[in-house]
PLY file of the C-alpha trace (Angstrom):
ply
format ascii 1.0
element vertex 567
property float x
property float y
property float z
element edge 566
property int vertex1
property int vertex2
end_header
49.90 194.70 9.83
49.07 197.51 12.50
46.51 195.54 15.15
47.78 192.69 16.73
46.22 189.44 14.96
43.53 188.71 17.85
39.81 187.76 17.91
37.30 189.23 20.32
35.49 186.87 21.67
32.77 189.15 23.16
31.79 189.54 19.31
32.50 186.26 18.33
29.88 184.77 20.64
27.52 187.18 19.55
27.54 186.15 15.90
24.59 184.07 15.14
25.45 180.17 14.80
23.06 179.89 12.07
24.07 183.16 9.87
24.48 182.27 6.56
25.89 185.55 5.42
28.00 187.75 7.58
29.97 191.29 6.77
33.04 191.62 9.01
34.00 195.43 8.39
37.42 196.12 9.53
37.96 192.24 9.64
41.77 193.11 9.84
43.52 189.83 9.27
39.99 187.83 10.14
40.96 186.22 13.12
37.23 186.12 14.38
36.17 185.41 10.88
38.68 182.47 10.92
37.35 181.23 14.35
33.76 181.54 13.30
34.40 178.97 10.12
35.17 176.51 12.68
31.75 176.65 14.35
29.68 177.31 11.30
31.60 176.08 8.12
28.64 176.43 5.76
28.40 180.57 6.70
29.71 182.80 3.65
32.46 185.35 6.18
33.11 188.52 4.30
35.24 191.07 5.34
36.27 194.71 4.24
40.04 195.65 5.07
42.25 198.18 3.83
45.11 197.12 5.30
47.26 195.70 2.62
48.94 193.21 4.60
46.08 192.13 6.54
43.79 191.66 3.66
46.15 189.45 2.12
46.54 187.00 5.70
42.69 187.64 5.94
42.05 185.81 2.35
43.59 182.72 3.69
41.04 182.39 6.32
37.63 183.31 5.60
35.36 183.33 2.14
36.30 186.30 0.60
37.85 189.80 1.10
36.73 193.29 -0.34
39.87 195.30 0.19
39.02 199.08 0.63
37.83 201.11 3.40
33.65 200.83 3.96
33.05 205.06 3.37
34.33 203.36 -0.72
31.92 200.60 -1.24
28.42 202.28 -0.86
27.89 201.52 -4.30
29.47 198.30 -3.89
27.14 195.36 -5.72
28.55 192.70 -2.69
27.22 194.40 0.14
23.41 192.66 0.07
21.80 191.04 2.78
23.29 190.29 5.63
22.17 188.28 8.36
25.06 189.77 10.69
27.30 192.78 10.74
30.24 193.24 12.43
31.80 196.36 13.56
34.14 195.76 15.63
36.58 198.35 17.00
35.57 200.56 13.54
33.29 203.55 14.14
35.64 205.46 16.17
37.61 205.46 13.13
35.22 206.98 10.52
34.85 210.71 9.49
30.92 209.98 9.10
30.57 206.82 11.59
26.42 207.89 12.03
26.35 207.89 7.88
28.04 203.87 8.08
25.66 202.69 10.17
22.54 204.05 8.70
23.89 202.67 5.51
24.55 199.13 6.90
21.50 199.09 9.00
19.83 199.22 5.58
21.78 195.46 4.72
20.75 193.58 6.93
18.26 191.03 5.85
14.99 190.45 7.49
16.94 188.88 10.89
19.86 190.13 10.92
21.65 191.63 13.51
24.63 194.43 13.96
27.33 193.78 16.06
29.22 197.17 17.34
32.34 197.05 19.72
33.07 200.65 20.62
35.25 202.38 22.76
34.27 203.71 26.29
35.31 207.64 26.29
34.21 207.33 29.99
36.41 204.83 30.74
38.44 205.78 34.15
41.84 205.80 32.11
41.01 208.63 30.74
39.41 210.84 33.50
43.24 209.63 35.66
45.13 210.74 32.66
43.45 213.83 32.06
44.00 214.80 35.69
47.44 213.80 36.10
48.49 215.35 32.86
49.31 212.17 31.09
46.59 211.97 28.29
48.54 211.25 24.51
47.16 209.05 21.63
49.00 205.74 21.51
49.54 203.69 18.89
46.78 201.12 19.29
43.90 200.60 22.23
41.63 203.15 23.94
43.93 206.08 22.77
44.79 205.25 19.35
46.12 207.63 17.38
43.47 207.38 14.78
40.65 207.37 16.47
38.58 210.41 15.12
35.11 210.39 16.58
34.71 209.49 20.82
31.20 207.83 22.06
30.07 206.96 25.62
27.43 204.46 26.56
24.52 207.04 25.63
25.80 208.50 22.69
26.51 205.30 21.07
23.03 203.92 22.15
21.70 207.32 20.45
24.03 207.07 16.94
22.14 203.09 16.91
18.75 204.37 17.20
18.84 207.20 14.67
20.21 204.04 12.46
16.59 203.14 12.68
18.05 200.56 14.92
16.81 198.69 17.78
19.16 198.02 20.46
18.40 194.33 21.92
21.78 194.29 24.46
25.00 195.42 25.39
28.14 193.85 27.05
30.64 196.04 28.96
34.29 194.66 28.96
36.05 195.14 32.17
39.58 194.40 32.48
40.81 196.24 35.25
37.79 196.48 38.01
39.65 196.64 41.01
42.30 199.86 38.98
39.08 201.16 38.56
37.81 200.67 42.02
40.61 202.10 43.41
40.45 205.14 40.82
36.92 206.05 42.40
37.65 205.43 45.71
40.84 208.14 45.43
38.64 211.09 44.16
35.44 209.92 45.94
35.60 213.45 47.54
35.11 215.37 44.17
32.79 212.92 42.97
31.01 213.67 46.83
31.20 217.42 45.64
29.96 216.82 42.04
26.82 215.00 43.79
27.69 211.97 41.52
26.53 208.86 43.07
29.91 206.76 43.28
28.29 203.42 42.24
26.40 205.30 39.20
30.22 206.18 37.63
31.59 202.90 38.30
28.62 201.35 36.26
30.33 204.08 33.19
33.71 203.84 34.07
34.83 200.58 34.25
33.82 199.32 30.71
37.16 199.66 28.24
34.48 198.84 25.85
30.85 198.15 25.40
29.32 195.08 22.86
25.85 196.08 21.18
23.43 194.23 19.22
20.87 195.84 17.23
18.37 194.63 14.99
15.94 196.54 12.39
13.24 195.20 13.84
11.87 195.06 17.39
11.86 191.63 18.27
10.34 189.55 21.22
12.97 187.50 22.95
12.41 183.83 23.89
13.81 183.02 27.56
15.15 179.65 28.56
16.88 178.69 31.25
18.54 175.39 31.78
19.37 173.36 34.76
22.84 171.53 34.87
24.28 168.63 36.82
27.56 168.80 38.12
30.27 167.88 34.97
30.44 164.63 34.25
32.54 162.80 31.42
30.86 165.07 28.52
27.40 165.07 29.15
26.81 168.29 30.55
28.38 170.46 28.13
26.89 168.28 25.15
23.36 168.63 26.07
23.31 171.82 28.19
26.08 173.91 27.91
26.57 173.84 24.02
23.14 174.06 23.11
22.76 177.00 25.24
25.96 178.82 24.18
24.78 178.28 20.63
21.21 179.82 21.40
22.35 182.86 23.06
24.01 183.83 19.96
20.60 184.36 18.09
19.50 187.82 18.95
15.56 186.60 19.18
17.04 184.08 22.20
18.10 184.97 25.78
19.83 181.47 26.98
21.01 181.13 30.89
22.21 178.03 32.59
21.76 178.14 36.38
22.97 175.15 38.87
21.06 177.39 41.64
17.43 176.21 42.98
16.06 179.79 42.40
13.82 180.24 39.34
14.21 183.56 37.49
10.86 185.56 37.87
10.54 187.48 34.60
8.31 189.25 33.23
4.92 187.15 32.95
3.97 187.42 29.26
7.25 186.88 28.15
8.02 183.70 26.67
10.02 181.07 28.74
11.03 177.63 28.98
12.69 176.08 31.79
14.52 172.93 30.99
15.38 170.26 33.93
18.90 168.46 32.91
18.59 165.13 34.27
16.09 165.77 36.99
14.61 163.48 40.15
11.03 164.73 40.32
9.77 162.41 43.78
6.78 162.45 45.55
5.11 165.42 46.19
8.13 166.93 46.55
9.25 166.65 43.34
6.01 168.27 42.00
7.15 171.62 43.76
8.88 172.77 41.54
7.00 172.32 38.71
3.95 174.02 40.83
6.15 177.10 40.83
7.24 177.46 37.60
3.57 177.03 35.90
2.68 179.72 38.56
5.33 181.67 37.38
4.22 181.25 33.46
7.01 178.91 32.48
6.75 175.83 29.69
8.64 173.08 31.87
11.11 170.45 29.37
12.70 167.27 30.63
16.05 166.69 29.34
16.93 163.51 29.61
19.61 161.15 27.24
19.64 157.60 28.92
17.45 154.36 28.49
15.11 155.15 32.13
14.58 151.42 32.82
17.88 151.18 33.75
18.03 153.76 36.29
17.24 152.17 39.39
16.23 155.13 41.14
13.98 155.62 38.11
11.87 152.70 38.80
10.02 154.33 41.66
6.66 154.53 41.48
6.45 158.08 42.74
8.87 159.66 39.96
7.48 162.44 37.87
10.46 162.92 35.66
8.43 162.92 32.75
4.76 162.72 32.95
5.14 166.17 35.17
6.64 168.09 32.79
4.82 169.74 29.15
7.73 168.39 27.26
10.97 166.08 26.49
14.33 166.71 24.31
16.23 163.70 24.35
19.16 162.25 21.87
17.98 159.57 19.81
14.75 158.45 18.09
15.07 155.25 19.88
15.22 156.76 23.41
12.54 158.72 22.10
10.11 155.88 21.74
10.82 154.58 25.43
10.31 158.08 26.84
6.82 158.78 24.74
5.37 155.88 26.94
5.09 158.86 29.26
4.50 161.85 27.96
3.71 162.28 23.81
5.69 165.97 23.77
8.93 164.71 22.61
11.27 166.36 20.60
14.87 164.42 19.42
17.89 166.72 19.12
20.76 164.28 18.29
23.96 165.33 19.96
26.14 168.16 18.07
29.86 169.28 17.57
29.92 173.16 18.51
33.40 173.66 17.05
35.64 171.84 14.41
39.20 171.67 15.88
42.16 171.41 14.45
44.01 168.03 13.67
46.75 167.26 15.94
47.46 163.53 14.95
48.88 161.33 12.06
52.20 162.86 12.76
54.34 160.02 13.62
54.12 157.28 10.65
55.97 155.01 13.07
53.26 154.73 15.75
49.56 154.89 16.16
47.31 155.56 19.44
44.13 153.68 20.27
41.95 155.65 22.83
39.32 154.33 25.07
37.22 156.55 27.42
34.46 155.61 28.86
31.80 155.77 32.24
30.40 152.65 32.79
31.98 150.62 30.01
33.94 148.02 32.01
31.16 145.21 30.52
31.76 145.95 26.85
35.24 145.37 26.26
36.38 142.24 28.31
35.18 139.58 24.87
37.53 142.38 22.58
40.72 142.03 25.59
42.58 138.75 23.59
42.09 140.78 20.57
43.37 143.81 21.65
46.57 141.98 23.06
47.15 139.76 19.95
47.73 143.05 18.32
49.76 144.84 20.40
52.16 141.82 20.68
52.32 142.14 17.02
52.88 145.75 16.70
54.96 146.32 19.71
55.93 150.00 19.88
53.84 151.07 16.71
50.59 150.39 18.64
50.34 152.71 21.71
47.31 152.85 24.40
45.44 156.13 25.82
43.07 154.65 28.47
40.93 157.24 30.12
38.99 155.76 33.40
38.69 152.09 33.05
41.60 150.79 35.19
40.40 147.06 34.67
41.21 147.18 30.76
44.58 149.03 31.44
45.34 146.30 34.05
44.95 143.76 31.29
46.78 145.28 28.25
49.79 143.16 27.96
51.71 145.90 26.67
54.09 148.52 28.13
52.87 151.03 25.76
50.35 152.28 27.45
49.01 155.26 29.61
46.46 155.76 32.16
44.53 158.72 33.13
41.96 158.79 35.95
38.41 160.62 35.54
38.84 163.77 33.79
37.39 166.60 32.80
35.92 167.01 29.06
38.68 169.20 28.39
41.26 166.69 29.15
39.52 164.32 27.73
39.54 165.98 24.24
43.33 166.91 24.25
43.88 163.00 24.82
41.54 161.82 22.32
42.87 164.49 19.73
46.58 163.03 20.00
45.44 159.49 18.90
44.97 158.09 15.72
41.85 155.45 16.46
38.79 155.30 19.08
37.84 151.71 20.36
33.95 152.13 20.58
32.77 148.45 21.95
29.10 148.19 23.13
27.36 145.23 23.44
23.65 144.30 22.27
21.40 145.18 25.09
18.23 147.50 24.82
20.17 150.09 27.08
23.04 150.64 24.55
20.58 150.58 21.53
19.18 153.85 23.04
22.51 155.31 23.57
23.74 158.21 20.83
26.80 158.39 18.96
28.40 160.89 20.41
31.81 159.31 20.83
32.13 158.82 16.71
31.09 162.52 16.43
33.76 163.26 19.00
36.42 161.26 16.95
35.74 162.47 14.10
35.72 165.99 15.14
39.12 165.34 15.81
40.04 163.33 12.75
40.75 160.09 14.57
38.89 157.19 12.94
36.67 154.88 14.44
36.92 150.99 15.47
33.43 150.40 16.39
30.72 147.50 17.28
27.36 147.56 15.03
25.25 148.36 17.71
24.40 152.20 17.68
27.50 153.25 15.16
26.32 150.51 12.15
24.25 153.49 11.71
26.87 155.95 10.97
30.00 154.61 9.95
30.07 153.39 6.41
32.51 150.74 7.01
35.70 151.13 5.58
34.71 154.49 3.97
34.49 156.93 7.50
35.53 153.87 10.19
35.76 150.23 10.87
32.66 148.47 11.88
33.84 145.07 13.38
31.70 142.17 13.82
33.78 139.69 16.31
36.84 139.67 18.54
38.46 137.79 15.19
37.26 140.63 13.17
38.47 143.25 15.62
42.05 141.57 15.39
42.25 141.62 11.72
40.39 145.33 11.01
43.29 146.52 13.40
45.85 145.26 11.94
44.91 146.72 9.07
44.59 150.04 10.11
47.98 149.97 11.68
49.49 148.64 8.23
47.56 151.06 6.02
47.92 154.50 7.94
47.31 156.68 5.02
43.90 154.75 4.84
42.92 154.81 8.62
43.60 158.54 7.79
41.41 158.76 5.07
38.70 157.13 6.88
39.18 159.79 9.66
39.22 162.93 7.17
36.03 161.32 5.96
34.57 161.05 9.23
35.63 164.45 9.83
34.26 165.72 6.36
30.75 163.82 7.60
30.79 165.69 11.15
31.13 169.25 8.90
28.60 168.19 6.54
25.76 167.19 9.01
26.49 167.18 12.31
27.24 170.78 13.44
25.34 172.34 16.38
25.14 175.18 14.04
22.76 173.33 11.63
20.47 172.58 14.82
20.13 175.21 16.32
17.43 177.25 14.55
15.50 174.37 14.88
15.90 173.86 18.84
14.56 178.01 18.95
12.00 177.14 16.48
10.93 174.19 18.69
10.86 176.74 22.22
9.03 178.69 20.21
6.50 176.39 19.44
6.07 175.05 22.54
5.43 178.64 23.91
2.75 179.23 21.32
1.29 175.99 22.57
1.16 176.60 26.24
-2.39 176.60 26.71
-2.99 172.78 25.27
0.13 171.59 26.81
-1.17 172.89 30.01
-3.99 171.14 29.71
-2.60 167.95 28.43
-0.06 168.23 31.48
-2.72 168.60 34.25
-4.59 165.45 32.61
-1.63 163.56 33.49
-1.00 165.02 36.59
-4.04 166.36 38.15
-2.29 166.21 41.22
-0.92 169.43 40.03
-3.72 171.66 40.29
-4.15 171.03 44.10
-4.54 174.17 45.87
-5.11 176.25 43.58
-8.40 176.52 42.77
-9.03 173.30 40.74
-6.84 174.27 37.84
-3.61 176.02 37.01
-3.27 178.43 33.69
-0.95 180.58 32.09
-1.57 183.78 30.93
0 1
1 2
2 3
3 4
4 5
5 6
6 7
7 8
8 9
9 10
10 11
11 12
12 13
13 14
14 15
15 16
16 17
17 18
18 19
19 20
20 21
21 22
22 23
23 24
24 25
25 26
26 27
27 28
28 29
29 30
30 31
31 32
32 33
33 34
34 35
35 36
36 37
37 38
38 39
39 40
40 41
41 42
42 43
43 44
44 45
45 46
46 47
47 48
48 49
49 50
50 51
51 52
52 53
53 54
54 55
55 56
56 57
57 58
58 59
59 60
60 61
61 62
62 63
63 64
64 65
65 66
66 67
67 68
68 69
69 70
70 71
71 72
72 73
73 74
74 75
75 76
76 77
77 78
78 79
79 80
80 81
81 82
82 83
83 84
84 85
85 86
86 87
87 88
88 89
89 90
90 91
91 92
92 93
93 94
94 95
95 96
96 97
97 98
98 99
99 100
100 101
101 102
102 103
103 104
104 105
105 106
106 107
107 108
108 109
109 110
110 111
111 112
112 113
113 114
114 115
115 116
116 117
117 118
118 119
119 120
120 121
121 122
122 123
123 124
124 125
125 126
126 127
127 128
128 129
129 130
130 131
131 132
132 133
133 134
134 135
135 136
136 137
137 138
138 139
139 140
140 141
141 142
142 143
143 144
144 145
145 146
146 147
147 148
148 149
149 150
150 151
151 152
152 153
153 154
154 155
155 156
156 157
157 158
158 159
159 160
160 161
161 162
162 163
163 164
164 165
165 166
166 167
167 168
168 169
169 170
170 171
171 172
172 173
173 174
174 175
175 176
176 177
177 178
178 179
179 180
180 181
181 182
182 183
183 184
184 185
185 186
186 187
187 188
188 189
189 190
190 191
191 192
192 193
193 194
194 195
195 196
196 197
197 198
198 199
199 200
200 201
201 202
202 203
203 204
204 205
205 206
206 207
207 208
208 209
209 210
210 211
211 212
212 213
213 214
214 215
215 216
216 217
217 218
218 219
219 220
220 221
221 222
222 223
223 224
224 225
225 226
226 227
227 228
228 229
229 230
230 231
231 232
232 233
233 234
234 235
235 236
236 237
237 238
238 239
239 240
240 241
241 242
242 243
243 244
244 245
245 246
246 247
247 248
248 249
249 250
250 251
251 252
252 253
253 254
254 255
255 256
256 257
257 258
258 259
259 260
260 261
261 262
262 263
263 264
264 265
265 266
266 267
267 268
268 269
269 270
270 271
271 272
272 273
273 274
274 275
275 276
276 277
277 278
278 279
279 280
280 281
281 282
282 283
283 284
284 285
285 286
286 287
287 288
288 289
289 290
290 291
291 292
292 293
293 294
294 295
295 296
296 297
297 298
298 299
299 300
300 301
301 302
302 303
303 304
304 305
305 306
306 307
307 308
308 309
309 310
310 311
311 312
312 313
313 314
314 315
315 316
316 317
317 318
318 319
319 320
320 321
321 322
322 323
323 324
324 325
325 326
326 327
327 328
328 329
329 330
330 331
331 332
332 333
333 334
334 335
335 336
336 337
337 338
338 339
339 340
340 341
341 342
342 343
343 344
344 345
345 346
346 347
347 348
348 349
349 350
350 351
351 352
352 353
353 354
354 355
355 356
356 357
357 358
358 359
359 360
360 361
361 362
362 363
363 364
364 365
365 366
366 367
367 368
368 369
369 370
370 371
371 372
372 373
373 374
374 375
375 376
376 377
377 378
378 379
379 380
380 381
381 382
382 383
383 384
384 385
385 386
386 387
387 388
388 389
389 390
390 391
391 392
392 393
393 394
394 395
395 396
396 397
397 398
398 399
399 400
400 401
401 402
402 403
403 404
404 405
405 406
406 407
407 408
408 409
409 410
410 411
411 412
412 413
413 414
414 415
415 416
416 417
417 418
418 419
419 420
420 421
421 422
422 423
423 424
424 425
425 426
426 427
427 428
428 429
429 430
430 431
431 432
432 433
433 434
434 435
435 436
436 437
437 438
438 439
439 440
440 441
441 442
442 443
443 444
444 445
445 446
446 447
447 448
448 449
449 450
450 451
451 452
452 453
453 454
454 455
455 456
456 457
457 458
458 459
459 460
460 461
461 462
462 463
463 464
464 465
465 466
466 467
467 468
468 469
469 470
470 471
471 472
472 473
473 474
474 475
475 476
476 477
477 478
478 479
479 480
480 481
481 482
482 483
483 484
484 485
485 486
486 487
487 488
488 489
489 490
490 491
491 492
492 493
493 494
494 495
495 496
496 497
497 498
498 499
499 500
500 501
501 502
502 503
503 504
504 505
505 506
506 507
507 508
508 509
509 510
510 511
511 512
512 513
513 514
514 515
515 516
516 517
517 518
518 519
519 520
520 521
521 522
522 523
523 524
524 525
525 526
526 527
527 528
528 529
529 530
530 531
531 532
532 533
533 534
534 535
535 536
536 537
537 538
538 539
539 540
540 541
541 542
542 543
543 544
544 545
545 546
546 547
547 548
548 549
549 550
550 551
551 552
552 553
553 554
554 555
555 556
556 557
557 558
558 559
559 560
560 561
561 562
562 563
563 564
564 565
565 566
């Protein structure tokens, strides 16, 4: 195989999450193909290769393989629609690369987009080796011995539009800014003599690379921008930073998640939502913000995942969390219902598993691991604490602990097989939960925890480790027995887990079922059209949600002139 077996993950993030058909030309041995399964398993990945050995590693991984060089298959029958096409690294290679792409520009399907990585002939590596006397091709890289046709930023930009393309974006790569820097700043005075503005080459020179995406159509580009709080357990990245990641990979989407106070100002007829993660809108200071950003053309969402009744701050009479805003997104129908008392523009987008890992447990027949993780669990567990100990005196070194946060239930595990780990990050707490077999998911019947989403069995079962749960919230999800355990009483709890330790091949069955379930239905990928559909909407709507906003709020149209509009 001639290219190293790597994935670029400047096109990988580019494909759209909800393609359903994708061409990966020059896929070599589909390492980005293979990585893109995992996100969106329900995609059919083709790719073209004619590397023999690389074809053959590359039908292992994705859907299926024409083996051939592109210039072959023009009159191919496979090459349809496609609603993405990747060329990564290819182009350069081609005898007729402006022929290719007017060809594939004519497969794409009515959304599709074209993905080109292409070399940077400006790059400063070449100007330094030119000059020095070093230039040779290479085997692989910027100067590889095959490449046959050279494009800069504007010539590559030009080969794309007389495609009968439309060029939406482009990504440089940069990998060695400051070699770069230091490049310019040692032949600044030719550069000074060749009246080229220093800045103005660094902007060419530094990219190794640039990323395009084109589209046969012009399209108009939905904005939102997203607020964040500060990482906490998972929450941030499960309702902010996912989603968002997932939209920016549909080329009618530009997704940006800001923890700064300053509001983009973009163009005013473009469409835009702003979303508040979590907010405290107080007083009159609270309505501020919100002043700004319908000055400033924006359709203002709440995003909010927790019962608000609860929230002490919350109960404030002054709070505007929801009633100042044109719209909600929250987790769960039932949460939904509570926050409607406020404002009717709601919108339920139940938490989603961006990527499908890889199993890293049921290694060990001898031993099992029960994880617990939790914020603000220490009330659901203590009734379960007899239980859990009953069984661990049974199993003894079979039955292992992973306790993430909650020192009070580690304190009372009678068991030396056991380990602690403070407040982590999600990351952590992933790689922890991954190496266990079962997830303890206790919560107790209170009108908070019926509003609460069940994110922790889609985190499990991401990860193939099978659930041990209470009826409330995952009685809705796990077919007991069949995908998990749903236990109905500390007696219950003792017996289900002794099962589970006694049957492993079954606790692993329910777990690969659980997992199967997550693929099936529970993929942000199979959201996210909907969540851009939904912006969308809203954006068409501004006018009446303007006005339905102000009758809540009236406050809002003080000083300026009665009323507030957008245009």
């Amino acid at each position: 195989m001639r290219y190293p077996d790597a994935l670029n993950p400047d096109l990988l993030n580019r494909i759209p999450l909800d393609a359903r058909l994708i061409l990966d030309v020059g896929c070599g041995a589909a390492a980005t193909g293979m990585e893109y399964k995992r996100r969106n398993p329900r995609a059919l990945y083709v790719g073209v290769e004619q590397d023999d050995e690389a074809a053959i590693i590359a039908k292992l991984r994705i859907d299926k393989v024409i083996h051939g060089a592109i210039e072959d298959l023009k009159s191919n029958s496979e090459l349809s629609k496609f609603d993405c096409i990747i060329l990564g690294d290819v182009l350069e290679h081609l005898q007729n690369p402006w022929d290719i792409l007017k060809f594939l520009a004519d497969k794409l399907s009515e959304r599709g987009v074209i993905l080109i990585c292409m070399p940077n002939l400006e790059h400063w590596s070449f100007a330094s080796r030119l000059l020095t006397g070093g230039w040779d091709y290479e085997p692989t890289g910027l100067f590889d011995r095959t490449h046959l046709r050279w494009f800069t930023f504007d010539t590559t930009l030009r080969a794309i539009r007389e495609a009968g393309l439309q060029a939406i974006d482009v990504k440089g790569r940069v990998f060695d800014a400051d070699a770069c820097l230091g490049f310019i700043q040692r032949i600044a005075p030719a550069l000074s003599a060749l009246d080229i503005d220093p800045a103005e080459y660094q902007r060419r020179a530094s990219p190794i690379q640039h990323v395009w995406r084109a589209t046969s159509n012009l399209i108009l580009r939905t904005n939102v921008i997203s607020t964040i709080l500060s990482p906490v357990g998972g929450v941030s990245q499960v309702r902010v930073s996912d989603p968002m990641d997932a939209l920016a990979t549909l080329p009618d989407m530009f997704a940006m998640v800001t923890q700064s106070s300053e509001i983009p100002d973009l163009e005013r007829n473009s469409p835009k939502i702003f979303i508040f993660h979590r907010p405290l809108l107080q007083g009159d200071d609270g309505l501020l913000p919100i002043r700004q950003l319908i000055s400033l053309g924006y359709v203002i969402v709440c995003e909010f995942d927790d019962h608000p009744d609860f929230i002490p701050v919350l109960q404030r009479s002054d709070i505007q969390n929801f009633r100042a805003v044109h719209a909600i997104q929250t987790s769960t129908p039932a949460l939904a219902e509570v926050l409607s008392r406020e404002n009717p523009e709601i919108r339920v987008f139940a938490n989603a598993i961006p990527r499908m890992p890889d199993p890293q447990n049921f290694i060990n027949p001898d031993r099992m691991s029960l994880f617990f993780g939790g914020l603000n669990r220490e009330s659901e567990w203590p009734e379960y604490l007899d239980s859990l100990n009953s069984v661990a005196e049974a199993a003894g070194s079979h039955l292992h602990f992973e306790i993430i946060h909650d020192e009070g239930l580690f304190d009372g595990l009678k068991t030396p097989h056991k380990t602690f780990t403070p407040l982590c990050d999600y990351e952590t707490y992933k790689e922890i939960l991954a190496r266990c077999e079962i997830s303890f998911m206790p919560l107790s019947d209170t009108p908070f925890n019926r509003c609460k989403s069940d994110l922790k069995f889609l985190e499990a079962a991401s990860h193939r480790v099978a659930a041990l749960a209470s009826p409330v919230v995952y009685g809705n999800i796990v077919a007991d027995g069949i995908n998990g355990i749903v236990f109905q009483s500390p007696e219950d709890l003792r017996r289900r887990l002794l099962a589970m330790l006694a049957l492993p091949e079954h606790t692993r069955r329910m777990a690969e079922a659980a997992q199967q379930y997550v693929l099936n239905h529970r993929m942000m990928s199979q959201q996210i059209r909907d969540r851009a559909s939904w912006y969308k909407d809203l954006w068409e709507r501004r006018h009446e949600l303007n006005d339905a906003l102000l009758a809540r709020v009236p406050e809002l149209a003080e000083g300026h002139s009665g009323h507030l509009s957008f245009t």
